[in-house]
FITORFI-939387 format. One record per residue: x, y, z of N, C-alpha, C, CB in turn; residue number from 1; residue in one letter. Coordinates in Angstrom, 1 decimal. Glycine has a CB too. Example, Ala and Ser with C-alpha at 12.3 -4.5 7.8 and 13.67 -1.06 7.14 Angstrom:
% FITORFI-939387
<rec n_X="13.2" n_Y="-5.7" n_Z="7.8" ca_X="12.3" ca_Y="-4.5" ca_Z="7.8" c_X="13.2" c_Y="-3.3" c_Z="7.8" cb_X="11.3" cb_Y="-4.5" cb_Z="9.0" i="1" aa="a"/>
<rec n_X="12.8" n_Y="-2.2" n_Z="7.1" ca_X="13.7" ca_Y="-1.1" ca_Z="7.1" c_X="12.9" c_Y="0.0" c_Z="7.9" cb_X="14.1" cb_Y="-0.6" cb_Z="5.7" i="2" aa="s"/>
//
This chain:
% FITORFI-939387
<rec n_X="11.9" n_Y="-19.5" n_Z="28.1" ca_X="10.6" ca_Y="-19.1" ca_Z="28.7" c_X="9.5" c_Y="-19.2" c_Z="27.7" cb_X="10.7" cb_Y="-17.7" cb_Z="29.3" i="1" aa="x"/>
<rec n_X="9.8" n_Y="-18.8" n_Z="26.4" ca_X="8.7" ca_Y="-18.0" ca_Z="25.8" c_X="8.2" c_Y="-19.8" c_Z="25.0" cb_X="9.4" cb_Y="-16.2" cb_Z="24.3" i="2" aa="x"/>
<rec n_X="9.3" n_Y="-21.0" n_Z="25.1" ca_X="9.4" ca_Y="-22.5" ca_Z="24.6" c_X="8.3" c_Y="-23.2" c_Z="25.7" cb_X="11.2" cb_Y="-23.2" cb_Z="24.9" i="3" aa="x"/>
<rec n_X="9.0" n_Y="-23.0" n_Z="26.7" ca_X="7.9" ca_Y="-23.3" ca_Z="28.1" c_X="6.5" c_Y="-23.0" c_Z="27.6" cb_X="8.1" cb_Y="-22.1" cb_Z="29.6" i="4" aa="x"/>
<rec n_X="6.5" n_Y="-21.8" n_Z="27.4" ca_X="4.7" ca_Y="-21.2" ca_Z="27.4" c_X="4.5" c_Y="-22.0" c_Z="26.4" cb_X="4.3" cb_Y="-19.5" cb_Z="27.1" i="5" aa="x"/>
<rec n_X="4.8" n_Y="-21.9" n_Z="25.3" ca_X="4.2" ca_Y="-22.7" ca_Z="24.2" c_X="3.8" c_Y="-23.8" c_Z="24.5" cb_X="4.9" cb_Y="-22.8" cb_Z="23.3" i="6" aa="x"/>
<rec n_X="4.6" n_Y="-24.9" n_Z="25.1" ca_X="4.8" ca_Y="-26.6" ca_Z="25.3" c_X="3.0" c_Y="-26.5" c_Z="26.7" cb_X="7.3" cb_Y="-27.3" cb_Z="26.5" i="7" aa="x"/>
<rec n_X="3.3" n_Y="-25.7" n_Z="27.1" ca_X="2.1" ca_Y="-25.6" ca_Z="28.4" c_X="0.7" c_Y="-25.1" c_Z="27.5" cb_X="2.6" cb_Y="-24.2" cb_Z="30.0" i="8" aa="x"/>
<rec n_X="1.1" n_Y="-24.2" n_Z="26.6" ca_X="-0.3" ca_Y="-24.2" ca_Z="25.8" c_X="-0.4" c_Y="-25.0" c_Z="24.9" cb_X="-0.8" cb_Y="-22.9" cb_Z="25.2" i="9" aa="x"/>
<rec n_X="0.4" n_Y="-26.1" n_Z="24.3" ca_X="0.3" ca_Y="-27.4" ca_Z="23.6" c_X="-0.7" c_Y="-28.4" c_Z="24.7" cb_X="2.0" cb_Y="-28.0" cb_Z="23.4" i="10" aa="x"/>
<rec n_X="0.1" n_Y="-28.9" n_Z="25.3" ca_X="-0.6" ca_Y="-29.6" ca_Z="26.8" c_X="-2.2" c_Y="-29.3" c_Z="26.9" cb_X="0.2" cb_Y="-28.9" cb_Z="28.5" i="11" aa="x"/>
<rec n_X="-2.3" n_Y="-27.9" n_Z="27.1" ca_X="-3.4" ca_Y="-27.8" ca_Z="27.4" c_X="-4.7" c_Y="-28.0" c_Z="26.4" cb_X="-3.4" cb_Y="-26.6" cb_Z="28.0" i="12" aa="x"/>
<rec n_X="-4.0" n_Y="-27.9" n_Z="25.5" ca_X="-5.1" ca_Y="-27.7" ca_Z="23.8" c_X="-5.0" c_Y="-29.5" c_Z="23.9" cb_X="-4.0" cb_Y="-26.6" cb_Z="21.7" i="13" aa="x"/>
<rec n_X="-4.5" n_Y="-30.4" n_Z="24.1" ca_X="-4.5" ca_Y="-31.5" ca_Z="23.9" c_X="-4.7" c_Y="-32.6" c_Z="25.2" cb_X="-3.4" cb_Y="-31.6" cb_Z="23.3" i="14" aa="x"/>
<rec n_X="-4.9" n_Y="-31.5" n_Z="25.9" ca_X="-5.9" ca_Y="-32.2" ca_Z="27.3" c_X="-6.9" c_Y="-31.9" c_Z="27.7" cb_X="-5.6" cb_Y="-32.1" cb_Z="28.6" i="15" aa="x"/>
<rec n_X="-7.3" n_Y="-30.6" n_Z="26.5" ca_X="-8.4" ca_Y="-29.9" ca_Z="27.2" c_X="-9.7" c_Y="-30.8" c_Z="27.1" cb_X="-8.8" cb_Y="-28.4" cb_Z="26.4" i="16" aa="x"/>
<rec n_X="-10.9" n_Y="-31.2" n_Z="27.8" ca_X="-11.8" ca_Y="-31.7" ca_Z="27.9" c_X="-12.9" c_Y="-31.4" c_Z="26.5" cb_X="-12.2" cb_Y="-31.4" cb_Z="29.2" i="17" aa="x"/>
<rec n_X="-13.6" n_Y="-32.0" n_Z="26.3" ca_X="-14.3" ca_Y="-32.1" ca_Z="25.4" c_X="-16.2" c_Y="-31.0" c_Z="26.0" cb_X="-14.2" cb_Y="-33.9" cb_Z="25.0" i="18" aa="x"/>
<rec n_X="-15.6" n_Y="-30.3" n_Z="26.2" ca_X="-16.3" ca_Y="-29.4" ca_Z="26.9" c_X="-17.4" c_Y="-28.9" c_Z="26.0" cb_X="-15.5" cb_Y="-28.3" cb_Z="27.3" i="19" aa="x"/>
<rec n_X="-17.1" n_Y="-28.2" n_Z="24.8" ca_X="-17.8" ca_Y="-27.4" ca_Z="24.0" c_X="-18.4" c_Y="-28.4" c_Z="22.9" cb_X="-16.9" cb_Y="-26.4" cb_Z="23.5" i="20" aa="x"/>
<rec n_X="-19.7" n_Y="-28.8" n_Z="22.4" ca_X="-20.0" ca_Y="-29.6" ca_Z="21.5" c_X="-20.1" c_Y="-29.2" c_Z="19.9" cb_X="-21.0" cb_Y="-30.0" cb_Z="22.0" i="21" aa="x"/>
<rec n_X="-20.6" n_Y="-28.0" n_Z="20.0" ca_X="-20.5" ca_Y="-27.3" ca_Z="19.3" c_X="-18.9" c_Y="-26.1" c_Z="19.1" cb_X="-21.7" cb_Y="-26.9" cb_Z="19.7" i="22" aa="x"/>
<rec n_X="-18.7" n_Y="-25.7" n_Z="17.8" ca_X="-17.8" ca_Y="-25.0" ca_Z="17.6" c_X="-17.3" c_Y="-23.9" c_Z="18.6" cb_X="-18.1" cb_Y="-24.6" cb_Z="16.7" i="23" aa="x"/>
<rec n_X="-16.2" n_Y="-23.0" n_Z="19.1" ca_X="-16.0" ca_Y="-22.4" ca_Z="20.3" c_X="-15.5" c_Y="-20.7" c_Z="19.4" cb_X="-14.7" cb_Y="-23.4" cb_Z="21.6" i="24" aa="x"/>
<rec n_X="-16.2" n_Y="-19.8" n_Z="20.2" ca_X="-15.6" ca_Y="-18.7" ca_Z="19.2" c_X="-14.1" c_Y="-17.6" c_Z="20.1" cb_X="-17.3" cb_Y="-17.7" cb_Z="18.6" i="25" aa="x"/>
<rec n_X="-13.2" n_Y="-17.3" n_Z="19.8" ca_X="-12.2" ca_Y="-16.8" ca_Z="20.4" c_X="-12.6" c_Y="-15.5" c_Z="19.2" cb_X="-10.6" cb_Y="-17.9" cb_Z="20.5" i="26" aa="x"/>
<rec n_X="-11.4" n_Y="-14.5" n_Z="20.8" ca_X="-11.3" ca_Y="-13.3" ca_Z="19.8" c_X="-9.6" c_Y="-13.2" c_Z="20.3" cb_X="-12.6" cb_Y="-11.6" cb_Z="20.1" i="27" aa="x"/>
<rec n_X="-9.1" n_Y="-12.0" n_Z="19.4" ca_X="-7.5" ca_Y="-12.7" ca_Z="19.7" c_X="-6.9" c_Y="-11.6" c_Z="18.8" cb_X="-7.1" cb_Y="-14.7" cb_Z="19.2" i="28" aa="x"/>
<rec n_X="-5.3" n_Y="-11.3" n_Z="18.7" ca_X="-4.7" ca_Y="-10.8" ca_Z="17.9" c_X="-3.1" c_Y="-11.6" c_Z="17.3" cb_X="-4.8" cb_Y="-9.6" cb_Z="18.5" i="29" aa="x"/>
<rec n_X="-3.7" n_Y="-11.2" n_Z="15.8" ca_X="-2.6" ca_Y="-12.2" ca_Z="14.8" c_X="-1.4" c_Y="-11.9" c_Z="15.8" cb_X="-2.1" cb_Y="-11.6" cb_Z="12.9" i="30" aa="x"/>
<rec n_X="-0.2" n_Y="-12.8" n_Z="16.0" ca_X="1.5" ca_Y="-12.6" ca_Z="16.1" c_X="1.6" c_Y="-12.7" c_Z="14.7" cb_X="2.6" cb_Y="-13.9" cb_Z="17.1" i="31" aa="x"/>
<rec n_X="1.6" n_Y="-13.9" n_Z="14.1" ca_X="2.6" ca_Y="-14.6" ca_Z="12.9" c_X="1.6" c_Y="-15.2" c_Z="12.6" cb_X="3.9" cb_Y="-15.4" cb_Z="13.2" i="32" aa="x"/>
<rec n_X="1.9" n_Y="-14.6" n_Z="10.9" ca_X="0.7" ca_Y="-16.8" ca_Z="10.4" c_X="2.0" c_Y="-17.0" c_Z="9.5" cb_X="-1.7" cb_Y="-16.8" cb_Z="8.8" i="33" aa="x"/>
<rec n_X="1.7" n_Y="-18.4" n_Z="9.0" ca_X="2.5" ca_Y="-19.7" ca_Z="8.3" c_X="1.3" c_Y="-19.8" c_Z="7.2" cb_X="2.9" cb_Y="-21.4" cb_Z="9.5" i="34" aa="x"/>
<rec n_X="1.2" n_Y="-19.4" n_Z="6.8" ca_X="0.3" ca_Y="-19.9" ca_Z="5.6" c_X="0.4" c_Y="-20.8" c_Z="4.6" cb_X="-0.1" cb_Y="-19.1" cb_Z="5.1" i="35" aa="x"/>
<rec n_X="2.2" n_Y="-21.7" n_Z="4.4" ca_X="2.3" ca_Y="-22.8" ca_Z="3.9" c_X="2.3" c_Y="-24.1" c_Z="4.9" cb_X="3.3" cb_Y="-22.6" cb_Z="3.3" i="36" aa="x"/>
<rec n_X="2.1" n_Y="-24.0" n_Z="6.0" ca_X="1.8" ca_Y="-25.0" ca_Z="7.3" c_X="0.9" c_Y="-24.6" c_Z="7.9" cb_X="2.8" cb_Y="-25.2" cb_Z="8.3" i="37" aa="x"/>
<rec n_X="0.0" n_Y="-23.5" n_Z="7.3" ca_X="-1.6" ca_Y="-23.3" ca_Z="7.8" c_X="-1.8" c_Y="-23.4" c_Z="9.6" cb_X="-2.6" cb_Y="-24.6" cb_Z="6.9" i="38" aa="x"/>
<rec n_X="-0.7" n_Y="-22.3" n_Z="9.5" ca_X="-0.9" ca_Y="-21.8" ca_Z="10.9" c_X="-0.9" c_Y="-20.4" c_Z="11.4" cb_X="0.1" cb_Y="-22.4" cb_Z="11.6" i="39" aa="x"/>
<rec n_X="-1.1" n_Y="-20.3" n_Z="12.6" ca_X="-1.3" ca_Y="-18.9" ca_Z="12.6" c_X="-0.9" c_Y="-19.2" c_Z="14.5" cb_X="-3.2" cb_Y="-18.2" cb_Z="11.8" i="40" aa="x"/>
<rec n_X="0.0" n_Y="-18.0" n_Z="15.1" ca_X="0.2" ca_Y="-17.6" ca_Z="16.2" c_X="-0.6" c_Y="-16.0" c_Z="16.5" cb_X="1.7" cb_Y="-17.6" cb_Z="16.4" i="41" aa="x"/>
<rec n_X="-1.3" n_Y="-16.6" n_Z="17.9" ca_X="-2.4" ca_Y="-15.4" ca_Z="18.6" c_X="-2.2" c_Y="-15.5" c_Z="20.0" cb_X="-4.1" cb_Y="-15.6" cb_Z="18.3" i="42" aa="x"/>
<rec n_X="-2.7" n_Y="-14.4" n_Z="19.8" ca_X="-2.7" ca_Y="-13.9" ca_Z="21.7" c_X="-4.5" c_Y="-13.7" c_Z="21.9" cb_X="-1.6" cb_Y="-11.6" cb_Z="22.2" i="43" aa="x"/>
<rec n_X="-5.2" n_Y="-14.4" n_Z="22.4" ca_X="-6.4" ca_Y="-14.7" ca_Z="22.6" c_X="-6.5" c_Y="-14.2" c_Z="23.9" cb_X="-6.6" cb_Y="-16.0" cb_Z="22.5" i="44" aa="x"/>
<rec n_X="-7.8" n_Y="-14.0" n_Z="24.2" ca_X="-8.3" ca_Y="-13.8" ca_Z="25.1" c_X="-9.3" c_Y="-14.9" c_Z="26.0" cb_X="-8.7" cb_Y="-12.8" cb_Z="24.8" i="45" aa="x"/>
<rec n_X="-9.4" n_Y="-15.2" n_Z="26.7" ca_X="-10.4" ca_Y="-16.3" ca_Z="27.6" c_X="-11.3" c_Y="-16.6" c_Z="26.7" cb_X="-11.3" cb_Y="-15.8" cb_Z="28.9" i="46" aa="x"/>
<rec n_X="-11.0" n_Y="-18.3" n_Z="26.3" ca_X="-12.3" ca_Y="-18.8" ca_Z="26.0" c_X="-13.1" c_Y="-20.0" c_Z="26.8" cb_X="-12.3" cb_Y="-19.1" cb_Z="24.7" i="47" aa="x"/>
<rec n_X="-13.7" n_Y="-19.0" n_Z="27.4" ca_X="-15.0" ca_Y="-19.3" ca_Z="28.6" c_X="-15.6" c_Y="-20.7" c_Z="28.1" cb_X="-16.4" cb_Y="-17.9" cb_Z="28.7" i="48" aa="x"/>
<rec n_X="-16.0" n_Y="-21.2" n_Z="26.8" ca_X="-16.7" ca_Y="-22.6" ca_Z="26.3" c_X="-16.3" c_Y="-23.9" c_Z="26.7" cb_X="-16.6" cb_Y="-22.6" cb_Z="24.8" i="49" aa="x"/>
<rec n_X="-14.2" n_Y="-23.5" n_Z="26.4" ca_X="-13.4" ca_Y="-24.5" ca_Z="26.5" c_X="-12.6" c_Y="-24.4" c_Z="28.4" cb_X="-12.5" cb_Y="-24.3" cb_Z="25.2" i="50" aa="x"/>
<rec n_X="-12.9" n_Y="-23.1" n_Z="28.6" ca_X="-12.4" ca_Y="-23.1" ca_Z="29.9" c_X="-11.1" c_Y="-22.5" c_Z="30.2" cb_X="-12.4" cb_Y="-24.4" cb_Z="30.4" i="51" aa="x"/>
<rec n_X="-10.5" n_Y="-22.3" n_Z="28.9" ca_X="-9.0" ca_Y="-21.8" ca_Z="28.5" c_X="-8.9" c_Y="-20.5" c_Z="29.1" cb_X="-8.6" cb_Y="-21.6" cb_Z="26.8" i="52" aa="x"/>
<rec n_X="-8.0" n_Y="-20.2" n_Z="29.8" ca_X="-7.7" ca_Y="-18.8" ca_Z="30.0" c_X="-6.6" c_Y="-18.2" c_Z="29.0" cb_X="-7.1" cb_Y="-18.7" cb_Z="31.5" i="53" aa="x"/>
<rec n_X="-7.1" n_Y="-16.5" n_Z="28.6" ca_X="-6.2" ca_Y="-16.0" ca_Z="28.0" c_X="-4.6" c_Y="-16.2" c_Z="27.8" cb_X="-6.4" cb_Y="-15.2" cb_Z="28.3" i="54" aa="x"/>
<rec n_X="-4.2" n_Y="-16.7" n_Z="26.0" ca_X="-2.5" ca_Y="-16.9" ca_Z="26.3" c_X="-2.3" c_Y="-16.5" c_Z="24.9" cb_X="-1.8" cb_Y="-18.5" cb_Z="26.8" i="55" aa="x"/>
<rec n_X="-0.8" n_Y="-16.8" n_Z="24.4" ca_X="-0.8" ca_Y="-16.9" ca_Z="23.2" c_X="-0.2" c_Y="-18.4" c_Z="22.6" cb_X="-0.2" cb_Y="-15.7" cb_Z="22.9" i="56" aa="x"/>
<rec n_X="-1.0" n_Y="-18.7" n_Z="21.5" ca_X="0.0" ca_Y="-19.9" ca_Z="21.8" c_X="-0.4" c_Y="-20.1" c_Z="19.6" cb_X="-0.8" cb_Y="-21.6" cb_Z="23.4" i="57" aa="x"/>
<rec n_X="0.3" n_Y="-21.2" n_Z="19.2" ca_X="0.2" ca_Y="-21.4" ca_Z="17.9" c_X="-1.3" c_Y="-22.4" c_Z="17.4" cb_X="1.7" cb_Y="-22.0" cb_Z="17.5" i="58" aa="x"/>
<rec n_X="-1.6" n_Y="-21.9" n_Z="16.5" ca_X="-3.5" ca_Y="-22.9" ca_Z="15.8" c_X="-3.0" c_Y="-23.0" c_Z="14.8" cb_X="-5.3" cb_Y="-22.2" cb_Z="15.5" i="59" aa="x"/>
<rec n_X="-3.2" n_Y="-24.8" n_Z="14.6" ca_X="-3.7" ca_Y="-25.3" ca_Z="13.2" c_X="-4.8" c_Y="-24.8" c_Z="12.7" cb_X="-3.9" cb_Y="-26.6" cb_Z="13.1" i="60" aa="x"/>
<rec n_X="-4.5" n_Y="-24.3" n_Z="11.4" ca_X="-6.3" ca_Y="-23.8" ca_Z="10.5" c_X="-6.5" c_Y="-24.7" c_Z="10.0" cb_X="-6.6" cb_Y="-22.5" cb_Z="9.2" i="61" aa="x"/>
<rec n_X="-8.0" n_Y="-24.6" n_Z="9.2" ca_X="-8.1" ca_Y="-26.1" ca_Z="8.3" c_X="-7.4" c_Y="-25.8" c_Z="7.1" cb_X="-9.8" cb_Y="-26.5" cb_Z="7.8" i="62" aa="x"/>
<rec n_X="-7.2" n_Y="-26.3" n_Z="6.7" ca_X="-7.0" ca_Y="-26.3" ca_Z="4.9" c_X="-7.3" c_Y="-25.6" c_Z="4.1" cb_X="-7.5" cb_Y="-27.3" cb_Z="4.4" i="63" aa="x"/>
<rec n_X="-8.8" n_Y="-25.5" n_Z="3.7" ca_X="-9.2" ca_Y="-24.3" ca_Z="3.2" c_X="-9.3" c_Y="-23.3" c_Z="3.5" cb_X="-9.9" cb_Y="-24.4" cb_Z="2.9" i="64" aa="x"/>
<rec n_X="-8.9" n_Y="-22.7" n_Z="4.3" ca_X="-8.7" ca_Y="-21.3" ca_Z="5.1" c_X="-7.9" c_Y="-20.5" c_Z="4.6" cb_X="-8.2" cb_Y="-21.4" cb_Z="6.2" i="65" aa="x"/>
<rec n_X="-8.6" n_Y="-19.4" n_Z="4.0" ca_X="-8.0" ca_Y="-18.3" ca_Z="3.6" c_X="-7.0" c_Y="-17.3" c_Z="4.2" cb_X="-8.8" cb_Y="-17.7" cb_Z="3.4" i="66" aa="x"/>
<rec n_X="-5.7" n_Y="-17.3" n_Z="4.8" ca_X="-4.8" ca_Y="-16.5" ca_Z="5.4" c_X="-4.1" c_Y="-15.6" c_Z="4.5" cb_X="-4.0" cb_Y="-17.2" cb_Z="6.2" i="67" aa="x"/>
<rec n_X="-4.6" n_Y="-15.3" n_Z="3.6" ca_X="-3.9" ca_Y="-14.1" ca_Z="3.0" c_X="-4.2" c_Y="-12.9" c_Z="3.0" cb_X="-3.7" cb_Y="-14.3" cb_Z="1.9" i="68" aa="x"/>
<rec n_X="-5.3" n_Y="-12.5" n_Z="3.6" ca_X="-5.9" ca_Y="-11.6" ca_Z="4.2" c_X="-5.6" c_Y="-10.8" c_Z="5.4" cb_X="-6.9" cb_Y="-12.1" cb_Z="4.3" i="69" aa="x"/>
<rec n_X="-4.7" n_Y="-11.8" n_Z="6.0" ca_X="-4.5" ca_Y="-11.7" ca_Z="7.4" c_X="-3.3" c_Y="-10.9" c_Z="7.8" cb_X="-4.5" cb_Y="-13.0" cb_Z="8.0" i="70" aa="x"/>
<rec n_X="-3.2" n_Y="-9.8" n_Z="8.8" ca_X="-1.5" ca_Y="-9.8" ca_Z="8.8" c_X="-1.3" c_Y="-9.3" c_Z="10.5" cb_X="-0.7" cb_Y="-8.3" cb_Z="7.4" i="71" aa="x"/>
<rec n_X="-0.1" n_Y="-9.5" n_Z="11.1" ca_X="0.1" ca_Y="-9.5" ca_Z="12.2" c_X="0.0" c_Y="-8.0" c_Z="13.0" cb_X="1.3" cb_Y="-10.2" cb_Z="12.1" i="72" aa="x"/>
<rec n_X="-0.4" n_Y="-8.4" n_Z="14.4" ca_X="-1.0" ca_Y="-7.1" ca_Z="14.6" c_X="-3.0" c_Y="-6.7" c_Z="14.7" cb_X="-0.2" cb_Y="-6.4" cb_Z="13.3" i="73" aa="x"/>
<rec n_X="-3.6" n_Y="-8.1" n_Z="13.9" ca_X="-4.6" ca_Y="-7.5" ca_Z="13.3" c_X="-5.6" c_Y="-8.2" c_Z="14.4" cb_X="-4.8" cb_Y="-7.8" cb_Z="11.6" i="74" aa="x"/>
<rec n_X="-7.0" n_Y="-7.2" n_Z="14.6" ca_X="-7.7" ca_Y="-8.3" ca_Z="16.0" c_X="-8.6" c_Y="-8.8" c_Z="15.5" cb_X="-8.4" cb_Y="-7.7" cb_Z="17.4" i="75" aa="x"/>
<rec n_X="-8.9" n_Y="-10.2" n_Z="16.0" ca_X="-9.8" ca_Y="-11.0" ca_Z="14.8" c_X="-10.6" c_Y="-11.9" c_Z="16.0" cb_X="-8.6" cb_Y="-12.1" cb_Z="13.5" i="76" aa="x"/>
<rec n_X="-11.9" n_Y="-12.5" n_Z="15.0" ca_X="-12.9" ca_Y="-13.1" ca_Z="16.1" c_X="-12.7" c_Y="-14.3" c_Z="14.7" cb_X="-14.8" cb_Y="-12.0" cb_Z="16.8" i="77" aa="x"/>
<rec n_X="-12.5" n_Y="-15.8" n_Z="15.6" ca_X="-12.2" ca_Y="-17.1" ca_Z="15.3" c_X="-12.8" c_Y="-18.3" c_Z="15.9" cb_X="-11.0" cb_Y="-17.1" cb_Z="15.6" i="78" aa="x"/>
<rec n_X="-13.4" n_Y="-19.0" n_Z="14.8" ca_X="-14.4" ca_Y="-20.0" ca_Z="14.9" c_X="-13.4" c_Y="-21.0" c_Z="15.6" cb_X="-15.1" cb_Y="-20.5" cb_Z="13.6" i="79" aa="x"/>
<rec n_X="-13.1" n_Y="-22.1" n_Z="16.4" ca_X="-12.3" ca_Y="-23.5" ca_Z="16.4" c_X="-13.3" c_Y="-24.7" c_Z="16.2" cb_X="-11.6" cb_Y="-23.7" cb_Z="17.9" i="80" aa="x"/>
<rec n_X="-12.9" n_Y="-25.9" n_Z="15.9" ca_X="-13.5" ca_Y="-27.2" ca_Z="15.7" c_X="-12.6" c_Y="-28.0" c_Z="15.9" cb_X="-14.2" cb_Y="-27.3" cb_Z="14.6" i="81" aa="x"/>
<rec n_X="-12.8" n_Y="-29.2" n_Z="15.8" ca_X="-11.8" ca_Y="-30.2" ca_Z="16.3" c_X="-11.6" c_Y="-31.3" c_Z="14.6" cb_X="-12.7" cb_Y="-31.3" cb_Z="18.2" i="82" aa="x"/>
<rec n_X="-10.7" n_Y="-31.5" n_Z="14.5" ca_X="-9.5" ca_Y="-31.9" ca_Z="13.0" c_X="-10.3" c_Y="-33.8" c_Z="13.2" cb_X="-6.8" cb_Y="-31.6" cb_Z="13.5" i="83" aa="x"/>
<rec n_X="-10.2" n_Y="-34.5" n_Z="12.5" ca_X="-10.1" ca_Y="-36.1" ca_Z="12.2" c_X="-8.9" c_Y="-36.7" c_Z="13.9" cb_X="-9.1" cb_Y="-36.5" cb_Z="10.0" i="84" aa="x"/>
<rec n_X="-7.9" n_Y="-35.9" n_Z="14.3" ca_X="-7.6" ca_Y="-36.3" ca_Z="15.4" c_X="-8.2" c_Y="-35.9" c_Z="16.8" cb_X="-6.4" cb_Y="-36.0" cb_Z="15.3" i="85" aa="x"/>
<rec n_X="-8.8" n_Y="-35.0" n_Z="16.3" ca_X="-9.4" ca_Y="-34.6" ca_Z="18.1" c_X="-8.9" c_Y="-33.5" c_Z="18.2" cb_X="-8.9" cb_Y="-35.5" cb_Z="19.6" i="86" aa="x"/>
<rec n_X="-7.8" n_Y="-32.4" n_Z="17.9" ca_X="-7.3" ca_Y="-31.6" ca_Z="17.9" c_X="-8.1" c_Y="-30.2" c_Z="17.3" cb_X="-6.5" cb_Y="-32.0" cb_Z="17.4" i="87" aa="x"/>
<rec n_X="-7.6" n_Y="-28.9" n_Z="18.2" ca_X="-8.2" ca_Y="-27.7" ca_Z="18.1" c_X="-8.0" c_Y="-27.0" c_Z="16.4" cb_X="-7.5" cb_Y="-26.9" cb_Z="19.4" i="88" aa="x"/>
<rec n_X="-8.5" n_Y="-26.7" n_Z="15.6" ca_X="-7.9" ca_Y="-26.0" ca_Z="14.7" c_X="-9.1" c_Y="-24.9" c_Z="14.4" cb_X="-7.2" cb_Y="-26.9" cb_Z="13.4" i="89" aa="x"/>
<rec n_X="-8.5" n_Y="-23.8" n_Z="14.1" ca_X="-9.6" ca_Y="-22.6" ca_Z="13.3" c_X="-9.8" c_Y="-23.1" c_Z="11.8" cb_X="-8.9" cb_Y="-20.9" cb_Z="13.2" i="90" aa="x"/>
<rec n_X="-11.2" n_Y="-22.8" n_Z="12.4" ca_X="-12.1" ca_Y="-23.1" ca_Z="11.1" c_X="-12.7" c_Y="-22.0" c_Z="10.1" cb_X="-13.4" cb_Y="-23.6" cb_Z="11.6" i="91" aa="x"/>
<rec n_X="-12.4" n_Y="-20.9" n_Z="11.1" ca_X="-13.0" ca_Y="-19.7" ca_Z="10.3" c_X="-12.6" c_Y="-18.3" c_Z="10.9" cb_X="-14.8" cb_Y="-19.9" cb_Z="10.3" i="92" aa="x"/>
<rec n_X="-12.4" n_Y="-17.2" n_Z="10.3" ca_X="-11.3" ca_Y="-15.8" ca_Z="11.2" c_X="-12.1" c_Y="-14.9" c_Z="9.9" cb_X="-8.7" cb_Y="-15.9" cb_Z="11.1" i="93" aa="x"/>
<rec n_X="-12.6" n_Y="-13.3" n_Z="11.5" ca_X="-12.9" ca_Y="-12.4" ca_Z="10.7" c_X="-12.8" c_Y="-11.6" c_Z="11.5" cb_X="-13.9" cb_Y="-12.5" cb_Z="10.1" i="94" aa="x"/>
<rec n_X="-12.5" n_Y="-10.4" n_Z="11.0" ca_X="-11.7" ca_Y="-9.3" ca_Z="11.5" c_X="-12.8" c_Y="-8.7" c_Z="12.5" cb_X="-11.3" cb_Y="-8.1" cb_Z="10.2" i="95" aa="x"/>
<rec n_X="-11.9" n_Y="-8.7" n_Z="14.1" ca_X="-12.8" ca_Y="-8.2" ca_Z="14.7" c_X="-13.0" c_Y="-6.5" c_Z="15.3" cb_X="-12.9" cb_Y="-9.0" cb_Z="15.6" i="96" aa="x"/>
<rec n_X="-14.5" n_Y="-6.0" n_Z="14.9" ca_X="-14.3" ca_Y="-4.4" ca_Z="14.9" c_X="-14.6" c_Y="-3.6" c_Z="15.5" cb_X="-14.5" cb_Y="-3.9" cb_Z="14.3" i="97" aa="x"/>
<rec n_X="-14.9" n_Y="-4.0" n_Z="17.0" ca_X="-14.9" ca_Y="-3.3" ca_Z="18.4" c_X="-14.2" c_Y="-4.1" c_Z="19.2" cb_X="-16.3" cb_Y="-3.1" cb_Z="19.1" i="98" aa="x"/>
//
């Protein structure tokens, strides 16, 4: 089940329409980060820019992205932009405090 969800929020991040021209901002809470494959799993809430309804699913960060700061559990407000492929990745994460 929990394979399913994932593969359906893959799909959707890689069909999603090119909706937002500008950067899209999510707010969300850490599961897990990978910080040697500069990733990070969240449970997000609706982002209304891209049209996404609330899920949790796994983000590429960029590269230079600081995740050591970060730890699971924690609620955070997250910039996305789209990578040299077209793909979703966070660009930028800061602790969010309301």
């Amino acid at each position: 089940m929990k394979r399913r969800m994932m593969l359906a929020a893959m799909a959707m991040v890689l069909a999603a329409p090119a909706v937002a021209a500008e950067p899209a901002e999510g707010v969300g809470v850490v599961n897990a980060i990978d910080a040697a494959k500069h990733r990070l799993n969240i449970t997000h809430q609706a982002i209304a820019a891209l049209k996404w309804p609330g899920m949790t699913m796994d983000f590429q960060t960029a590269p230079a992205l600081d995740l050591s700061g970060l730890k699971p559990g924690e609620k955070i407000r997250f910039t996305l932009g789209r990578d040299a492929q077209g793909l979703y990745v966070i660009e930028a994460v800061t602790p969010e405090t309301h």
